[in-house]
MINU-11668 format. One record per residue (C-alpha): x, y, z; residue number from 1. Coordinates in steps of 0.5 Angstrom, whole numbers. Each point is the difference from the previous one (the first is absolute). Last residue first. Example, Ala and Ser with C-alpha at 12.3 -4.5 7.8 and 13.67 -1.06 7.14 Angstrom:
REM residues 2
> 27:-2:14:2 .
> -2:-7:2:1 .
***
This chain:
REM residues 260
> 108:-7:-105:260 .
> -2:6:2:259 .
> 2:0:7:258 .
> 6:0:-2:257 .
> 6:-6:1:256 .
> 7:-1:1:255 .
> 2:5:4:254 .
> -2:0:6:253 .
> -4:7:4:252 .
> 2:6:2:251 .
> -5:7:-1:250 .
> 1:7:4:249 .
> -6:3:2:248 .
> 1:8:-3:247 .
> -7:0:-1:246 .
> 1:2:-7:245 .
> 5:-6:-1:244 .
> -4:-4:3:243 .
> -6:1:-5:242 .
> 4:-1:-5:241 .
> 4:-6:2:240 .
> -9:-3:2:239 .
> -3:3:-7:238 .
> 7:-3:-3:237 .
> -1:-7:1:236 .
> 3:-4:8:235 .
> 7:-3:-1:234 .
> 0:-6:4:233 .
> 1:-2:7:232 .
> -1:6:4:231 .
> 2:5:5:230 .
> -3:6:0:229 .
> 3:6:3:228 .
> -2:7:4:227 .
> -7:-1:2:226 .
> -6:4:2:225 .
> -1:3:-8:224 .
> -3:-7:0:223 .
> -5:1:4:222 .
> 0:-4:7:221 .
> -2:-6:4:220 .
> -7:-2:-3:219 .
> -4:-5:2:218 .
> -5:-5:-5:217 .
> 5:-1:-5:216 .
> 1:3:-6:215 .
> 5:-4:-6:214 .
> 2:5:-6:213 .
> 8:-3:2:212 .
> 0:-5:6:211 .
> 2:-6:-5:210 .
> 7:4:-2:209 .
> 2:-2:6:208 .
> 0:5:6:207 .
> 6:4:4:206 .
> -3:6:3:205 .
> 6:5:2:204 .
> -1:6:5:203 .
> 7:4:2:202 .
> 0:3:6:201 .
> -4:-4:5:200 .
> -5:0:5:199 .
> -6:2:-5:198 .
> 0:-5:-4:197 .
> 0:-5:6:196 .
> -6:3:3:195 .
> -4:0:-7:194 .
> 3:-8:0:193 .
> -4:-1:7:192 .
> -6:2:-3:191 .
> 0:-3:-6:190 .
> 1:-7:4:189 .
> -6:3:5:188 .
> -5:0:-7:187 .
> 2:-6:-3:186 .
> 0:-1:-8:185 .
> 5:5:-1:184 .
> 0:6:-5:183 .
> 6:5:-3:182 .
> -4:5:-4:181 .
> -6:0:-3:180 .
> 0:4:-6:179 .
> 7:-1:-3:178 .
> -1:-8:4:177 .
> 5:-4:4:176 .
> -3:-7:2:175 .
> 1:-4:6:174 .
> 5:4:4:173 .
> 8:-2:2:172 .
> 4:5:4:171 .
> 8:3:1:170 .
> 1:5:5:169 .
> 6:4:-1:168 .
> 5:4:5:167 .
> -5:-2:7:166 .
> -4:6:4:165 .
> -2:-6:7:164 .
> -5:2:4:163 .
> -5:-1:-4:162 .
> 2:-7:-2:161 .
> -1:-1:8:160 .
> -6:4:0:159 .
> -4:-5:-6:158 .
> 1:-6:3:157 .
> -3:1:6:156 .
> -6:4:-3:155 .
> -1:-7:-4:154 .
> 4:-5:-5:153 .
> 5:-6:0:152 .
> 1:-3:-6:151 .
> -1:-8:-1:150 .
> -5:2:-6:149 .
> -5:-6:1:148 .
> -1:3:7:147 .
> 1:7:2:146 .
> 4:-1:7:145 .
> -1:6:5:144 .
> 6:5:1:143 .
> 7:0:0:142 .
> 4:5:-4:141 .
> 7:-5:0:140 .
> 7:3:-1:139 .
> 6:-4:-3:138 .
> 6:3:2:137 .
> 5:-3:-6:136 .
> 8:-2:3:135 .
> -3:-8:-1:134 .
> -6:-3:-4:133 .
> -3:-6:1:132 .
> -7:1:3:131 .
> 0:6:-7:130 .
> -3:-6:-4:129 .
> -5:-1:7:128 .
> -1:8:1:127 .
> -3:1:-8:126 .
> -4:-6:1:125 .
> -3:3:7:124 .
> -1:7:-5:123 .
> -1:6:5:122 .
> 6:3:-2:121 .
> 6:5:1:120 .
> 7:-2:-2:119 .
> 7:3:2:118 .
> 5:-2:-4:117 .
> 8:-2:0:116 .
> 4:-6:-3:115 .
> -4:0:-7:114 .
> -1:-7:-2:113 .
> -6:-1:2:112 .
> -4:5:-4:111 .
> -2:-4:-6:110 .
> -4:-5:5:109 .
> -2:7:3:108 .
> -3:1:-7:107 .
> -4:-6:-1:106 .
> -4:0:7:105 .
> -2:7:-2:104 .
> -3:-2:-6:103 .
> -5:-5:4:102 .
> -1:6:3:101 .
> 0:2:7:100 .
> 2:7:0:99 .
> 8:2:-1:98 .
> 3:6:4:97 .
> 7:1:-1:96 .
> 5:4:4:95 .
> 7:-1:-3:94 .
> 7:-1:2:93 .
> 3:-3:-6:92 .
> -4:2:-6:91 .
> -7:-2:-3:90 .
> -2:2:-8:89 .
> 4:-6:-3:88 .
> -5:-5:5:87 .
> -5:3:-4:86 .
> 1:-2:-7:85 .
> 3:-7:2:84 .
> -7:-1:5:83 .
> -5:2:-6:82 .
> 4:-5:-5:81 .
> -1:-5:6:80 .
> -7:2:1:79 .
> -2:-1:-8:78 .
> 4:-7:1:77 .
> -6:-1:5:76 .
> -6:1:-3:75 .
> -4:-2:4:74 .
> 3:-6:6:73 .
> -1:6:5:72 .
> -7:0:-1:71 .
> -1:-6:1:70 .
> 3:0:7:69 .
> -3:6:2:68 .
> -7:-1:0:67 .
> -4:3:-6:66 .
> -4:7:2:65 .
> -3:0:-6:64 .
> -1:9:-3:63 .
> 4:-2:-7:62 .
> -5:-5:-2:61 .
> 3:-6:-4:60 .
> -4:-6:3:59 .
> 3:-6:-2:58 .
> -5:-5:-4:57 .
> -3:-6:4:56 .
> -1:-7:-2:55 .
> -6:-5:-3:54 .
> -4:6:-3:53 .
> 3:6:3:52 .
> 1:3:7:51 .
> 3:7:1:50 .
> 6:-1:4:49 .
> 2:5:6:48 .
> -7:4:1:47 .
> 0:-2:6:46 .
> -6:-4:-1:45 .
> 3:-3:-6:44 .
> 6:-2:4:43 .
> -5:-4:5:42 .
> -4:-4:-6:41 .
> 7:-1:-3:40 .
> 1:-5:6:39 .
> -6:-2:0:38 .
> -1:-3:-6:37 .
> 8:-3:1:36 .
> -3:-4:6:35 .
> -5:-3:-5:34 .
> 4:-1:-6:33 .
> 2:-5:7:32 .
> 7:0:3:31 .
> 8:-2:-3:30 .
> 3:7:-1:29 .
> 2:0:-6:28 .
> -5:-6:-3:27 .
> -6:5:3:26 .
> 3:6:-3:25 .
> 1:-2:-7:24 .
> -8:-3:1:23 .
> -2:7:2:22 .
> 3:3:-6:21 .
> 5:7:2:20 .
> 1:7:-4:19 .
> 5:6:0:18 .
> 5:-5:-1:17 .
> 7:3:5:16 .
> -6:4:5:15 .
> -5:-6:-1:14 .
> 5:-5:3:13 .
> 2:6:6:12 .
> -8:0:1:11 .
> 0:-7:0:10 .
> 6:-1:5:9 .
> -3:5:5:8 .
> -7:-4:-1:7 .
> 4:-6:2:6 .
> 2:3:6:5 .
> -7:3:2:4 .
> -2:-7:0:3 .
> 6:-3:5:2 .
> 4:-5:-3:1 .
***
């Protein structure tokens, strides 16, 4: 096994438990405590893990670039929820534009039973589940590969999508905040979701519970910029409160609030 490869295992363990033992890690992987040192060392250095006495804790910072396969495993039933409630959002025939999310994956999935749609992307992930997909026009950016995200970035992106005026664009973020607005952690990836928004009729944010109150490092928007939030639990009254005065619509699963 390939080092990076046993580091992307281990972020996704601390992703499931919040912590890791070095000892633990050793008998699971069959190298050295050493190697597992070294292992932990390099997810601290990019901030990915913080190293503790005998293990490492999860680093938690909304703004962390996390690779793509570790954050598609996060919260996957809230992702499930939010794919349901969006899928009852898109009709037949439809122009849609979805950014490259872990989210966006979970909806198309949604999505695959409809006999007829136009999907926009930037998301490799998004155009591999879409790769078996009949009587759809799957539409490509283009662009530059932007690593660890397995999206497609750049000025070449951004003129195609801007070429395009879609019935909805549907996007995910890393934190939404009253002040602060919709934020992601990377600067060419807001910028490419700031073109998306402005390419579509009807602009829809799909984020788990876990992104509300949180900032990240680049800002894609102001809240009042949206027309629909989708998620996956009832957000508490200074938020419905807030939508309701906004004029932002607020779809979100049943089961649970935020206040719970």
């Amino acid at each position: 096994m390939l080092a990076v490869e046993r580091r992307n295992l281990i972020l996704e363990k601390l992703q499931d438990e919040r912590k890791v033992v070095v000892s633990e890690l050793s008998t699971l992987f069959d190298v050295s405590e050493e190697t597992i040192r070294r292992d932990l060392d390099k997810l601290d250095q990019q901030g990915l893990a913080i190293k503790s006495y005998g293990g490492a804790v999860l680093n938690e910072n909304a703004g962390l670039d996390m690779p793509f396969n570790v954050r598609k495993k996060r919260n996957t039933r809230g992702k499930q929820e939010i794919a349901e409630l969006v899928s009852g959002l898109i009709q037949e025939g439809e122009h849609i534009i979805v950014d490259p999310s872990t989210t966006a994956v979970a909806i198309v999935k949604a999505l695959k039973s409809r006999k007829k749609l136009t999907v926009i992307t930037s998301s490799i992930e998004v155009l591999v589940e879409l790769s078996d997909v009949t009587g759809w026009d799957i539409i490509c950016t283009g662009g530059t590969l932007k690593d660890n995200y397995l999206t497609l970035v750049g000025s070449r992106a951004t003129e195609v999508i801007n070429s395009f005026y879609a019935d909805k664009v549907i996007l995910s973020c890393k934190g939404i905040d009253l002040e602060r607005g919709i934020t992601d952690a990377n600067e060419m990836l807001s910028q490419l979701k700031q073109t998306m928004l402005r390419s579509a009729k009807q602009r829809i944010v799909a984020a788990d519970y876990t992104k509300f109150g949180n900032v990240a490092f680049s800002r894609i928007c102001e809240l009042c910029d949206i027309d629909m939030v989708v998620t996956d639990r009832k957000p508490d009254r200074e938020w419905m409160d807030y939508f309701a005065e906004k004029g932002i619509e607020c779809l979100y699963g049943e089961d649970h609030s935020f206040c719970e």
